[in-house]
DSSP file (Angstrom, degrees, kcal/mol; ACC not computed):
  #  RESIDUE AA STRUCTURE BP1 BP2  ACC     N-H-->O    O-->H-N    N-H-->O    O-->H-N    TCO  KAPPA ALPHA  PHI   PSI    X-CA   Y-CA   Z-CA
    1    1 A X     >        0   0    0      0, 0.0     4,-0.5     0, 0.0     5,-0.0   0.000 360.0 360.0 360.0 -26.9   61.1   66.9  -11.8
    2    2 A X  H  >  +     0   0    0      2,-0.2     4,-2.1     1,-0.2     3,-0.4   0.803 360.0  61.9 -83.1 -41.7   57.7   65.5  -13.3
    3    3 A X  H  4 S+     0   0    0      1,-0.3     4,-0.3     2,-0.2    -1,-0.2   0.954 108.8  43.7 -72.3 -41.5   59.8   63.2  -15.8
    4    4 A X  H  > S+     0   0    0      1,-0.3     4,-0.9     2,-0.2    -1,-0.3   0.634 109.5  54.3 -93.3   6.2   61.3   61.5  -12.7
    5    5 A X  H  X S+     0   0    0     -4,-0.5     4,-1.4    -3,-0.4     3,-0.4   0.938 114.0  43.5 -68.7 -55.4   58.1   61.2  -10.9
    6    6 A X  H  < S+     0   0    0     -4,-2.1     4,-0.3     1,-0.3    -2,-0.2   0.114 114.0  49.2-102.9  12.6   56.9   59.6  -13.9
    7    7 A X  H  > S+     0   0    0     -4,-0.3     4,-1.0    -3,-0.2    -1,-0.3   0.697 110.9  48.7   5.2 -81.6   60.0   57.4  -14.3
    8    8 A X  H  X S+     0   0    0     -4,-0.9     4,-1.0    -3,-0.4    -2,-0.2   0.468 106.3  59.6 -84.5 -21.1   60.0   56.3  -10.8
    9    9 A X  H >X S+     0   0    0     -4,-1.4     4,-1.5     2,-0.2     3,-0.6   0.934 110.3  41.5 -54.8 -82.2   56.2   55.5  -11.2
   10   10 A X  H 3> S+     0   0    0     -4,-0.3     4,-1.1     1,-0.3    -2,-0.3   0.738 109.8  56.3 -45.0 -20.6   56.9   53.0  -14.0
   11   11 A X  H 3X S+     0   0    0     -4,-1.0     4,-2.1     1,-0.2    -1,-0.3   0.915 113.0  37.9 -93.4 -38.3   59.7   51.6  -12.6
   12   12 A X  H <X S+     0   0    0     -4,-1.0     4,-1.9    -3,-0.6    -2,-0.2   0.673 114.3  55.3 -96.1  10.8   57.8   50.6   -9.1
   13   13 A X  H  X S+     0   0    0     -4,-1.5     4,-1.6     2,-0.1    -1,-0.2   0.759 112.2  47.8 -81.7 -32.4   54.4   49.5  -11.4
   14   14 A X  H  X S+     0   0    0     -4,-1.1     4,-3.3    -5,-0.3    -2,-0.2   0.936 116.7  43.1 -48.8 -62.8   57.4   47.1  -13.4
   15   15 A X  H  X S+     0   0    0     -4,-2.1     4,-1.6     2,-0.2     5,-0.2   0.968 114.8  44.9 -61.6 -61.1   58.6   45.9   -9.8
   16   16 A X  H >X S+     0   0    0     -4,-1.9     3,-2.3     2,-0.2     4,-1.8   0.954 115.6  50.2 -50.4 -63.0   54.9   45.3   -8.1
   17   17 A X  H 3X S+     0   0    0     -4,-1.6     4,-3.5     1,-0.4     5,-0.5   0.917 114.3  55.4 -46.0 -60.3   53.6   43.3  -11.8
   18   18 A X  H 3X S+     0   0    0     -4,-3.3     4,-0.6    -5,-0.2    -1,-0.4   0.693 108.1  36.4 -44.9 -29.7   56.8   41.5  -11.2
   19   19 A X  H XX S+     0   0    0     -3,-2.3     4,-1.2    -4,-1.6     3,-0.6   0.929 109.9  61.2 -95.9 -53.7   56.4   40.2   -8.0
   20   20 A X  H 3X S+     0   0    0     -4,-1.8     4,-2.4     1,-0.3    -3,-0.2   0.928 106.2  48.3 -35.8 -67.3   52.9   39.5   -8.2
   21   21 A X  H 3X S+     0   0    0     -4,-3.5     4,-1.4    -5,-0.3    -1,-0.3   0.946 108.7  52.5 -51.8 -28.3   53.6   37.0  -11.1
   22   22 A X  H <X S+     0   0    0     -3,-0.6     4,-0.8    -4,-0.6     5,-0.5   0.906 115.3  49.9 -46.1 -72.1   56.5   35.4   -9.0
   23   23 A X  H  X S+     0   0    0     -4,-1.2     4,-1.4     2,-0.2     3,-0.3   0.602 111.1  39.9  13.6 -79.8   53.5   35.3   -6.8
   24   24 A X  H >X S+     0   0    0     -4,-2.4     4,-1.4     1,-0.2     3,-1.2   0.987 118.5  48.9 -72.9 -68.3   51.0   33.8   -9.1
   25   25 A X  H 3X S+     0   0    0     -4,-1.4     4,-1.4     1,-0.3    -1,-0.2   0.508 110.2  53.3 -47.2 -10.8   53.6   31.2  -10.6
   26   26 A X  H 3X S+     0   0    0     -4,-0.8     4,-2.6    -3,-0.3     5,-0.3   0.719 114.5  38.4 -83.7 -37.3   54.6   30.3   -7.0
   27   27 A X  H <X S+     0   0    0     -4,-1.4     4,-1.2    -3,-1.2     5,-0.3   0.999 113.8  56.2 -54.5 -39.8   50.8   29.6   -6.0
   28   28 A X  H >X S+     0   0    0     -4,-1.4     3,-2.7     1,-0.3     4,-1.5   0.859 111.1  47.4 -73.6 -77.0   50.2   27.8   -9.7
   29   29 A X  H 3X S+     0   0    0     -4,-1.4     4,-1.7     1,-0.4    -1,-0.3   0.727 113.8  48.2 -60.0 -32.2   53.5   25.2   -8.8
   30   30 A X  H 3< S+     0   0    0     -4,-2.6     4,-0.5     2,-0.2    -1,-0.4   0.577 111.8  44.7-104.0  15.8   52.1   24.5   -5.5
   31   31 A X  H <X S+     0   0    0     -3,-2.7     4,-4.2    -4,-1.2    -2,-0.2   0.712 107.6  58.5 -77.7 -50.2   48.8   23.8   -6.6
   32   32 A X  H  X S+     0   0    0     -4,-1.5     4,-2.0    -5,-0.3     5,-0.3   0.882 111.1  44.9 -51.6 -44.7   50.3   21.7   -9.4
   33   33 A X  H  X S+     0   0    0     -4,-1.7     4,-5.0    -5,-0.2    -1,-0.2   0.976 108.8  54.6 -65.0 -45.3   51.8   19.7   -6.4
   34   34 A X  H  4>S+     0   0    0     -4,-0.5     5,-0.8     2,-0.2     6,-0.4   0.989 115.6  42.3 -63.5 -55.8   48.4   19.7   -4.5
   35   35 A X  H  <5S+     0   0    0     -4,-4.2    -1,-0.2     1,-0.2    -2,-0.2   0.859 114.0  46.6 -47.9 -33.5   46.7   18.1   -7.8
   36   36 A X  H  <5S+     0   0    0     -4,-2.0    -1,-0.2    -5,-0.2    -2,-0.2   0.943 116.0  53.1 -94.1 -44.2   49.2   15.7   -8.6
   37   37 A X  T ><5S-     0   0    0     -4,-5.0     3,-0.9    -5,-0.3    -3,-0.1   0.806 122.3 -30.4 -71.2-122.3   49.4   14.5   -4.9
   38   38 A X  T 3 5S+     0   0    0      1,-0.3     3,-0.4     2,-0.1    -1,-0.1   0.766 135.2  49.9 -71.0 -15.9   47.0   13.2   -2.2
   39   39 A X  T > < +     0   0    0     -5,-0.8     3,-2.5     1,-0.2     2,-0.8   0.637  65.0 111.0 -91.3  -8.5   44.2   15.6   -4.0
   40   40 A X  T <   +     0   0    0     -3,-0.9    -1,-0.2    -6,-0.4    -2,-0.1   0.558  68.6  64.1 -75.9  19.9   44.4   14.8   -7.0
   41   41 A X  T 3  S+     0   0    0     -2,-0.8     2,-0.4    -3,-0.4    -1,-0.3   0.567  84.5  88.4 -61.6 -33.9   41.1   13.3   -6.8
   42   42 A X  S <  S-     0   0    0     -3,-2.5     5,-0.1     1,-0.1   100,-0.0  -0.700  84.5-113.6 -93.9 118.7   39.3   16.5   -6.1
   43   43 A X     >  -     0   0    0     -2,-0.4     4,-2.5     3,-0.0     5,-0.5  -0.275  26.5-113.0 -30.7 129.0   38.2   18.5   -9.0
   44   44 A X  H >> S+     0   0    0      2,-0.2     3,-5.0     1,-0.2     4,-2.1   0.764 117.3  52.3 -41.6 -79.0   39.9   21.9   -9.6
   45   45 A X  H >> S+     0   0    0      1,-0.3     4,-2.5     2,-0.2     3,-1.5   0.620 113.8  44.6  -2.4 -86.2   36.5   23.9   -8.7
   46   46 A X  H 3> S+     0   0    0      1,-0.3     4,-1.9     2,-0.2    -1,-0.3   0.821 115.8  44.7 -65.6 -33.7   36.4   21.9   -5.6
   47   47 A X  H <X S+     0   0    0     -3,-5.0     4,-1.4    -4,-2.5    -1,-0.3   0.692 109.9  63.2 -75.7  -6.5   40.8   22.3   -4.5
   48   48 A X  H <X S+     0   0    0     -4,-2.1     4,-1.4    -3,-1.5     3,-0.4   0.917 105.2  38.4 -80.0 -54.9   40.3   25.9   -5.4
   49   49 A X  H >X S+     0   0    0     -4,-2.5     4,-0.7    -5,-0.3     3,-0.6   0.979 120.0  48.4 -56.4 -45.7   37.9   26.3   -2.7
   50   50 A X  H 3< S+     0   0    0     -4,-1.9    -2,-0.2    -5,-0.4    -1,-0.2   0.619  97.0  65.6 -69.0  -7.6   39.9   24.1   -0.4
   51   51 A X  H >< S+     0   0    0     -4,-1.4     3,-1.0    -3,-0.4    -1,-0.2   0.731  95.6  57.1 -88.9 -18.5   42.8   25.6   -0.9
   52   52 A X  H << S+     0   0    0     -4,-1.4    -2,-0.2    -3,-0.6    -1,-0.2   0.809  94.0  70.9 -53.8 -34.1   41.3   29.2    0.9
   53   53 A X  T 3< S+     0   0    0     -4,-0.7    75,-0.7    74,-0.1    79,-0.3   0.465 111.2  21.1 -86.1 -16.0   40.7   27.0    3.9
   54   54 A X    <   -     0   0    0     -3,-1.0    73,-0.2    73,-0.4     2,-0.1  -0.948  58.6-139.8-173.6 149.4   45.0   26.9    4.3
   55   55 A X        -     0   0    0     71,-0.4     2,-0.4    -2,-0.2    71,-0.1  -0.432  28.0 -99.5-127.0-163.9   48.1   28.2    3.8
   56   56 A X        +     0   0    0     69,-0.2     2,-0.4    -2,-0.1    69,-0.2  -0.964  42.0 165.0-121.9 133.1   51.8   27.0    2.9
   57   57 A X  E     -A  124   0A   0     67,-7.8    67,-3.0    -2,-0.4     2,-0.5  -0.914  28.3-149.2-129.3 162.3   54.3   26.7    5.7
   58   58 A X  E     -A  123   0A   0     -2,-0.4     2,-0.3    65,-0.2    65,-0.2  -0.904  21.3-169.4-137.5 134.7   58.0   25.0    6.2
   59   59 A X  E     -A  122   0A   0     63,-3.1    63,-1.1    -2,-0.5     2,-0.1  -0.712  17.1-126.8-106.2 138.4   58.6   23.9    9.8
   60   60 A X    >   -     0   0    0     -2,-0.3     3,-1.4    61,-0.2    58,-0.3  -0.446  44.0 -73.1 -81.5 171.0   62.1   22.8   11.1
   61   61 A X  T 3  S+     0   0    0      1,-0.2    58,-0.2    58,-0.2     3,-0.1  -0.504 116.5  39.4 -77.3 156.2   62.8   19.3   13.0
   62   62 A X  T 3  S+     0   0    0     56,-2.0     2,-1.0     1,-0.1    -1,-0.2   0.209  81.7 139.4  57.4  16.4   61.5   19.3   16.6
   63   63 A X    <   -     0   0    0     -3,-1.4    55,-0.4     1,-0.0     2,-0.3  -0.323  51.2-135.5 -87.5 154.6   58.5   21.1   15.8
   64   64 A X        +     0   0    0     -2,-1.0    53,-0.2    53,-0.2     3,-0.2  -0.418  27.7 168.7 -78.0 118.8   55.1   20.0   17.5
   65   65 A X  S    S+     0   0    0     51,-2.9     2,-0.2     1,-0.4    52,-0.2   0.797  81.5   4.8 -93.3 -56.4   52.2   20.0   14.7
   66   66 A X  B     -B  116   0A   0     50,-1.3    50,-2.2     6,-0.1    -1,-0.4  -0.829  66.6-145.1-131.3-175.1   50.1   18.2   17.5
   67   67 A X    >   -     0   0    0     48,-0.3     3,-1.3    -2,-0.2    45,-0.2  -0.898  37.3-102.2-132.0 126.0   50.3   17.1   21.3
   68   68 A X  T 3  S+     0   0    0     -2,-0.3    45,-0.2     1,-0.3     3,-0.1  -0.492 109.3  16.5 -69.2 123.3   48.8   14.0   22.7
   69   69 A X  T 3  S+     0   0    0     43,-2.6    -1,-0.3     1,-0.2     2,-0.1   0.234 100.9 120.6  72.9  -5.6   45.6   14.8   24.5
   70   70 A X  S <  S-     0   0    0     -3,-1.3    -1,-0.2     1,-0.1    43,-0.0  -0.349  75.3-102.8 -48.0 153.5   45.1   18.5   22.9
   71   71 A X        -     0   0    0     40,-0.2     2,-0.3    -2,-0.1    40,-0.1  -0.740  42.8-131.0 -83.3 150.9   42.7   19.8   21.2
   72   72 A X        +     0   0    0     38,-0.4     3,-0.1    30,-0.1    -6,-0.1  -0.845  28.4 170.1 -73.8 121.5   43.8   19.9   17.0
   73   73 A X        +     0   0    0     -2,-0.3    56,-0.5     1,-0.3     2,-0.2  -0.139  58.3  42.9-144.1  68.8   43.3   22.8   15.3
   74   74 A X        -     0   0    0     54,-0.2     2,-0.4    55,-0.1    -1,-0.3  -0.506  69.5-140.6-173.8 139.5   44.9   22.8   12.0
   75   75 A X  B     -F  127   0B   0     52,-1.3    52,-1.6    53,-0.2     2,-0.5  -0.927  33.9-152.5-107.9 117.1   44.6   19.2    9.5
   76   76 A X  E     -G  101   0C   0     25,-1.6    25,-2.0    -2,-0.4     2,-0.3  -0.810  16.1-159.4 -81.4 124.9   48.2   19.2    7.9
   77   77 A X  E     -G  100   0C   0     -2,-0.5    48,-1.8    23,-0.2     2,-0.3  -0.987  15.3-137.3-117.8 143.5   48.9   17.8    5.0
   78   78 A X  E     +C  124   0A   0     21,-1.1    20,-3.1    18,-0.3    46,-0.2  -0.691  24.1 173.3-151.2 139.0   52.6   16.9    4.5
   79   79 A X  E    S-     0   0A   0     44,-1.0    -1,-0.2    -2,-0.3    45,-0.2   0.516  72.7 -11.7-146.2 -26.0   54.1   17.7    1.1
   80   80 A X  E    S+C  123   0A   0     43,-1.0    43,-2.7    16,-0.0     2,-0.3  -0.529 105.5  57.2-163.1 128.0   57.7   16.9    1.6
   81   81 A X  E     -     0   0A   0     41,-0.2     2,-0.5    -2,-0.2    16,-0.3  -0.813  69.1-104.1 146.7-164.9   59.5   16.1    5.0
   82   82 A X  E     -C  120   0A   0     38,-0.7    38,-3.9    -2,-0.3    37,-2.5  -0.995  25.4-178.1-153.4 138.3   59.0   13.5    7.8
   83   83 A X  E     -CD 118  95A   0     12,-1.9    12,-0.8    -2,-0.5     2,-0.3  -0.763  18.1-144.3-128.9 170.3   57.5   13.6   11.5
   84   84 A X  E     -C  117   0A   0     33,-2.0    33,-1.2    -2,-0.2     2,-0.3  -0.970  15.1-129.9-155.4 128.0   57.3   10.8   13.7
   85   85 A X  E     -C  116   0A   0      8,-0.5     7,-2.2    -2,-0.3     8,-2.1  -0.581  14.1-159.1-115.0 156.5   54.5   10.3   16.0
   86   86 A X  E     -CE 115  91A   0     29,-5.2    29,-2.6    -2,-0.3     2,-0.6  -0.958   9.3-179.0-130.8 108.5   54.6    9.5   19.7
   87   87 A X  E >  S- E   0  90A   0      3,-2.4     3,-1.2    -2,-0.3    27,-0.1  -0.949  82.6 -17.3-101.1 128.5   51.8    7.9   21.8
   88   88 A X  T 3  S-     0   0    0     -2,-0.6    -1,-0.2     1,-0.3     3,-0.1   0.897 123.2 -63.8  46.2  48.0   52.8    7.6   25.4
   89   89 A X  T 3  S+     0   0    0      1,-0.2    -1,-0.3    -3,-0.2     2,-0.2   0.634 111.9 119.1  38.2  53.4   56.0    8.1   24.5
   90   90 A X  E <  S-E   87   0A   0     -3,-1.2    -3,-2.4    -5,-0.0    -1,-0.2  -0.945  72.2-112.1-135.3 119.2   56.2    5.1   22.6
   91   91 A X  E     +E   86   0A   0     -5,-0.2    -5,-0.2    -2,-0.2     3,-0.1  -0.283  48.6 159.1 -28.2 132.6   57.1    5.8   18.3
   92   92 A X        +     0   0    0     -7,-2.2     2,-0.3     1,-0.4    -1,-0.2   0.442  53.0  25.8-110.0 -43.5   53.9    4.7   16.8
   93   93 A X        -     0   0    0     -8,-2.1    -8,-0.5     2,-0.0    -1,-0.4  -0.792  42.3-166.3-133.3 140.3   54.2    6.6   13.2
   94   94 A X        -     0   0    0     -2,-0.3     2,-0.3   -10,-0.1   -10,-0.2  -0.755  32.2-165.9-124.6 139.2   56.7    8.1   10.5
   95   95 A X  B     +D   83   0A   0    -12,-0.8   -12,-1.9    -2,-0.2     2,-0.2  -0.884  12.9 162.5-109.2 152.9   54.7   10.1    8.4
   96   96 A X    >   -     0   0    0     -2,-0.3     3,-1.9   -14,-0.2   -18,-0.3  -0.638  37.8 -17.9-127.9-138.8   55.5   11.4    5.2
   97   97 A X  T 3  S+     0   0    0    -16,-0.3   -18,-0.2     1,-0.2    -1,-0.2  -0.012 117.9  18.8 -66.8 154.8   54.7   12.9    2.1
   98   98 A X  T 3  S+     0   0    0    -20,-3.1    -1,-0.2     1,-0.4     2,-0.1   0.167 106.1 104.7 101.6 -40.8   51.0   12.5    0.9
   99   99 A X    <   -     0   0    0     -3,-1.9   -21,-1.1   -22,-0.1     2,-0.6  -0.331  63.2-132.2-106.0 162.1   50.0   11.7    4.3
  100  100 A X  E     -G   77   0C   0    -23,-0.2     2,-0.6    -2,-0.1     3,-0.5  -0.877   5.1-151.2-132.6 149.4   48.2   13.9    6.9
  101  101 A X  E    S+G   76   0C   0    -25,-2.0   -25,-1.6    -2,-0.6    15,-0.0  -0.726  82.5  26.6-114.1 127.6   48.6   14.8   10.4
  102  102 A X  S  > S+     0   0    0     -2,-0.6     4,-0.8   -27,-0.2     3,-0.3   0.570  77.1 119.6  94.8   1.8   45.1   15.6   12.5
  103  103 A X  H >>  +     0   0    0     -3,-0.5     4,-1.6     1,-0.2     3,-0.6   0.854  66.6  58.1 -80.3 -23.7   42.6   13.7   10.5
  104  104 A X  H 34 S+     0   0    0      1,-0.2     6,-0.4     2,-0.2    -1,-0.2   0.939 108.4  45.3 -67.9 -26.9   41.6   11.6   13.2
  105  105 A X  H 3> S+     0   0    0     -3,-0.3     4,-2.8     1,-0.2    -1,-0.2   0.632 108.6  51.1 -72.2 -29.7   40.7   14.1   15.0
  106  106 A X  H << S+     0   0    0     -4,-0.8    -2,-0.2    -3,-0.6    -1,-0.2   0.842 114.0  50.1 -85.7 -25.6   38.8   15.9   12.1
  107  107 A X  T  < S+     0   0    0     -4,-1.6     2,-0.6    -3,-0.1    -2,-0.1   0.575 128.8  24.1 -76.7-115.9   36.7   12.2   11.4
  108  108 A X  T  4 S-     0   0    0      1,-0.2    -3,-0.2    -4,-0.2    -2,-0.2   0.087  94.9-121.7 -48.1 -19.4   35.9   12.1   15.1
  109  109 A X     <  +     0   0    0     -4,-2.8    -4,-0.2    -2,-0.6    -1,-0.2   0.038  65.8 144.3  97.0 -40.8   35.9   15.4   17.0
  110  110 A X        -     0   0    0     -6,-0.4   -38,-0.4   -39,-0.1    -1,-0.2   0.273  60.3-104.4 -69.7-167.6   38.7   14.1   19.4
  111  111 A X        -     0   0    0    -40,-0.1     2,-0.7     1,-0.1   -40,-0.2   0.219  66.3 -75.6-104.6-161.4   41.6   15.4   21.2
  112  112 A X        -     0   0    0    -45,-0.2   -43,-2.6     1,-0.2    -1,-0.1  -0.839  35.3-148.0-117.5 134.5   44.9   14.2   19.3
  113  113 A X  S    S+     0   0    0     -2,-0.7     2,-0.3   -45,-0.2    -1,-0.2   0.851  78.9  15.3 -72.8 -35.3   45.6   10.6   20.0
  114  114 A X  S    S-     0   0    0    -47,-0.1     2,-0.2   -27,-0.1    -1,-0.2  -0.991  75.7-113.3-151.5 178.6   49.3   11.2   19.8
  115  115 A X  E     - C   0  86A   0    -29,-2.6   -29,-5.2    -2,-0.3     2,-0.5  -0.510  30.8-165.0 -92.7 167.4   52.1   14.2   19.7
  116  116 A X  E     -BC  66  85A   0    -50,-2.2   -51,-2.9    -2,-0.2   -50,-1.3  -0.988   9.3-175.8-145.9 126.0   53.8   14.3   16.0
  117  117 A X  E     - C   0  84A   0    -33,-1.2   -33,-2.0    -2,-0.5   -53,-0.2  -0.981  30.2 -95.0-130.5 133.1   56.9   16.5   16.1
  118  118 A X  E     + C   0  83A   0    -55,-0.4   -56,-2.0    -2,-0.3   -35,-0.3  -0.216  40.7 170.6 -22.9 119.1   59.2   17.3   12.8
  119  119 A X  E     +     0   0A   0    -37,-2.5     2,-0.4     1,-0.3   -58,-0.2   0.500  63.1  24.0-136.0  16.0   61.6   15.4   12.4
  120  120 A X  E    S- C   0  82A   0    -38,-3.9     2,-0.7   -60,-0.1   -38,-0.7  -0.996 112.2 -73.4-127.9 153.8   63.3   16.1    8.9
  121  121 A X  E     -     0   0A   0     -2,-0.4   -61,-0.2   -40,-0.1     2,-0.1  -0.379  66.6-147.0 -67.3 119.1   62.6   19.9    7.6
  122  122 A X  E     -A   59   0A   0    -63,-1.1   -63,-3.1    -2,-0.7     2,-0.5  -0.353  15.6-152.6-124.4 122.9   58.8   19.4    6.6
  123  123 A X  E     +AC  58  80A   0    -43,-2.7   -43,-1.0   -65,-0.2   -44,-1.0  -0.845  30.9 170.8 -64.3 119.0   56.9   21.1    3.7
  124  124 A X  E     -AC  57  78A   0    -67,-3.0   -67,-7.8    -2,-0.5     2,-0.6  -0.919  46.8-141.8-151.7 159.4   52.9   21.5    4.3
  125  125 A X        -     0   0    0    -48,-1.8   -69,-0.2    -2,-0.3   -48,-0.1  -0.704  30.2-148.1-115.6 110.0   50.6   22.6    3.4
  126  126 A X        -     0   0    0     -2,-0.6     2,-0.4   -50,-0.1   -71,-0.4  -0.155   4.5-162.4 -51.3 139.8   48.0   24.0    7.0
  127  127 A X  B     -F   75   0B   0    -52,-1.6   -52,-1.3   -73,-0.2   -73,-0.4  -0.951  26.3-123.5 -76.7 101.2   44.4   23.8    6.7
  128  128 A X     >  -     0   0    0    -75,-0.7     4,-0.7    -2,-0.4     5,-0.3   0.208   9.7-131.9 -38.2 162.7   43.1   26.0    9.3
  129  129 A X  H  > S+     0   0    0    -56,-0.5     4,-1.9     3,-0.1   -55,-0.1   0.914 104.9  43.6 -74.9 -37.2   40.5   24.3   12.0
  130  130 A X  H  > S+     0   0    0      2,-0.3     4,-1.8     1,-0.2     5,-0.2   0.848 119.7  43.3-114.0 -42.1   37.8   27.1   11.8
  131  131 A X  H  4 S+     0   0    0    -78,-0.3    -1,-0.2     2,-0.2     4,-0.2   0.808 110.6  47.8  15.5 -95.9   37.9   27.5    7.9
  132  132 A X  H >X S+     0   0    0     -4,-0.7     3,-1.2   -79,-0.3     4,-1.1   0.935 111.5  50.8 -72.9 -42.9   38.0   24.5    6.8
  133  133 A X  H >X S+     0   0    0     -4,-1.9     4,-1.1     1,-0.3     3,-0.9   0.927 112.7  45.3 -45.7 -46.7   35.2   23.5    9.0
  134  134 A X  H 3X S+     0   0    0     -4,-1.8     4,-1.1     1,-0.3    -1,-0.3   0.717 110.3  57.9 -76.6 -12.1   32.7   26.6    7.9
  135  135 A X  H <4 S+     0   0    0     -3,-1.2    -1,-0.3    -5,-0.2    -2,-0.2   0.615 108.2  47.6-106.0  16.9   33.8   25.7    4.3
  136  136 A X  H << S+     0   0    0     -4,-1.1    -2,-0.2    -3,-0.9    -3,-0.1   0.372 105.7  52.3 -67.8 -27.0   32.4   22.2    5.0
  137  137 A X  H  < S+     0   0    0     -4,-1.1    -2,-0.1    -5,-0.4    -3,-0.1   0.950 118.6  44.1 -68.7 -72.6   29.4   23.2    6.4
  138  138 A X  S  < S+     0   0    0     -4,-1.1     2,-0.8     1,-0.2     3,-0.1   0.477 114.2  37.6 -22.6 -40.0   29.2   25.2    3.2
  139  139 A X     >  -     0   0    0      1,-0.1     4,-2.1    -5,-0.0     3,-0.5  -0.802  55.6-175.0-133.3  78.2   30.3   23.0    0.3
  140  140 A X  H  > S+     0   0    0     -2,-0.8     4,-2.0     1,-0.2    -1,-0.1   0.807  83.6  61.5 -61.1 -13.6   29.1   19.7    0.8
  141  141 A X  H  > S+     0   0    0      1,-0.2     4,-1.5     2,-0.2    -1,-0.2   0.816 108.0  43.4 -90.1  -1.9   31.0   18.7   -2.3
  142  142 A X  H  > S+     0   0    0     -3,-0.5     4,-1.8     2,-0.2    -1,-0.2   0.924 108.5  56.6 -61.5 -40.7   34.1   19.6   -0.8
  143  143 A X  H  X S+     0   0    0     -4,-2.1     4,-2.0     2,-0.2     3,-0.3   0.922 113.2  42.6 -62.4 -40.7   33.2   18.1    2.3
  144  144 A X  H  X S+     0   0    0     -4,-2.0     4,-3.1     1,-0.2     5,-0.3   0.988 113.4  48.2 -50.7 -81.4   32.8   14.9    0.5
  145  145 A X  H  X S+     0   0    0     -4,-1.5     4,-0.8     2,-0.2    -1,-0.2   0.631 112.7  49.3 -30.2 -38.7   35.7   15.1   -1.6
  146  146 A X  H >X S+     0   0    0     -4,-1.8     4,-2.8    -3,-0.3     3,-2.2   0.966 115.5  48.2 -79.0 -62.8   38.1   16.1    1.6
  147  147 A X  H 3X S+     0   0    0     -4,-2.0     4,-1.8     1,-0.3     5,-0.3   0.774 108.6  46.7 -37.6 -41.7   36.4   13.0    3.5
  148  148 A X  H 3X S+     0   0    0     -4,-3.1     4,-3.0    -5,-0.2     5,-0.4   0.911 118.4  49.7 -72.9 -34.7   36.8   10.3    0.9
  149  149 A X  H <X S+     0   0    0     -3,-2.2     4,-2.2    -4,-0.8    -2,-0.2   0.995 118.6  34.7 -72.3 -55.3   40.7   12.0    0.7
  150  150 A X  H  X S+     0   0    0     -4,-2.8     4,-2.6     1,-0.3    -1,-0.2   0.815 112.5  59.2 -78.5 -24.7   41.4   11.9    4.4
  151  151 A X  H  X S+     0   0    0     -4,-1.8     4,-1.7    -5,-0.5     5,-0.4   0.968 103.8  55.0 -72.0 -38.8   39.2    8.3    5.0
  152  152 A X  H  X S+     0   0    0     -4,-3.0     4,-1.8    -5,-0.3    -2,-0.2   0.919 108.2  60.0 -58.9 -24.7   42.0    6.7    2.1
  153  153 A X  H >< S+     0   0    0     -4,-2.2     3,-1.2    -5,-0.4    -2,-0.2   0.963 106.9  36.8 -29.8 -92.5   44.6    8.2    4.9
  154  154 A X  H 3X S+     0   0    0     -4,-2.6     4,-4.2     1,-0.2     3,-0.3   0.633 113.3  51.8 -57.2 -16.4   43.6    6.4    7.4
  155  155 A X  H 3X S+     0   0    0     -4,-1.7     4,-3.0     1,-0.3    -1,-0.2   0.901 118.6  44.6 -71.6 -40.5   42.8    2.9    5.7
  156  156 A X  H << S+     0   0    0     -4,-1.8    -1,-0.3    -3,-1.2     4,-0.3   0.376 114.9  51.1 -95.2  22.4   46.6    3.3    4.1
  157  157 A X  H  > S+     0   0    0     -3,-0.3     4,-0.7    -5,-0.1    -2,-0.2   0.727 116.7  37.9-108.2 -72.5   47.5    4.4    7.8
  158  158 A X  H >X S+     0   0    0     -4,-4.2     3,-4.0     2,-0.2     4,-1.8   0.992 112.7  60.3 -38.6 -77.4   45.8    1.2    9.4
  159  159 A X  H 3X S+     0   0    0     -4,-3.0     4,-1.0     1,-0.3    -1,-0.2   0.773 107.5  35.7 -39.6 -54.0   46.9   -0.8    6.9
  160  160 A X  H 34 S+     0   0    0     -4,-0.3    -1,-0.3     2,-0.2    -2,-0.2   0.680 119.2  56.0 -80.3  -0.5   50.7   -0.4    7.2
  161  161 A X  H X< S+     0   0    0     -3,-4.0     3,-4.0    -4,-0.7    -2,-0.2   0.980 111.4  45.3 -70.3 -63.7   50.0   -0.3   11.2
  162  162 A X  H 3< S+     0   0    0     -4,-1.8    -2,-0.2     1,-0.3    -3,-0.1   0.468 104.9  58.4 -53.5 -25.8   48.3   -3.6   10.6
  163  163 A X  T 3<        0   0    0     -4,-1.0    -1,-0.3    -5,-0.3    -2,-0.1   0.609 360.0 360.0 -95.0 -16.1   51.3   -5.3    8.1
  164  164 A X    <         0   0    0     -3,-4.0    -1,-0.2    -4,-0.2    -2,-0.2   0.756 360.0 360.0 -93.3 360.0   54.0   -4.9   11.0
């Protein structure tokens, strides 16, 4: 009886080591994505920290990341899918990957200037509100490093508002 305790041991310490590397190799390729994309500006040290601040989700079309006149509380960053943003129920926006949904609100403090709903099934990766904010207080070179990211946003944001 002892042999197949100690069997049955090894076999689920084999299963956990396995799934923990799926794990780790899943995190390392969507890190690899976070570096090679809109971050890749940021020094590991400094995405390693930002990357606690958030998690990775995939959302189907018609969901709401924000609502026009609500307070924002999670900065989306958009890693493969497309939303399309609505002010007064007028198209404004398609965003996609590379871009982020809730940085105006994170420069200014304001409510969200318009609602942004899925509308092809959307990658991202979430920064929490309450987080990221205390690990901004914290890390001013994060804070930097996120700000310079999210001000090239809006400028390429403007910019293609600006070209139609």
């Amino acid at each position: 009886m002892a042999g197949i305790w100690f069997l049955s041991s090894i076999n689920l310490q084999q299963i956990y080591r396995l799934r923990t590397e799926d794990d780790q190799l899943k995190k390392m390729a969507d890190a690899q994505w976070l570096r090679q994309g809109v971050l890749s500006s940021m020094k590991p040290v400094q995405l390693a920290r930002l990357v606690t601040a958030g998690y990775w989700r995939s959302l189907e079309p018609g969901w709401v990341l924000t609502t026009q006149g609500e307070l924002v509380t999670e900065l989306v960053l958009i890693c493969e899918g497309q939303t399309v943003g609505e002010a007064k129920g007028v198209q404004v926006a398609r965003l996609s990957s590379g871009t982020f949904v809730g940085e105006l609100a994170l420069v200014s403090g304001n409510k969200a200037a318009a609602t942004v709903r899925v509308s092809a099934t959307l990658r991202a990766f979430i920064f929490d509100w309450k987080k990221l904010r205390k690990l901004m207080t914290v890390d001013e070179l994060v804070a930097l490093a996120l700000q310079q990211v999210v001000g090239r946003d809006l400028v390429q944001k403007l910019n293609l508002r600006n070209a139609k």
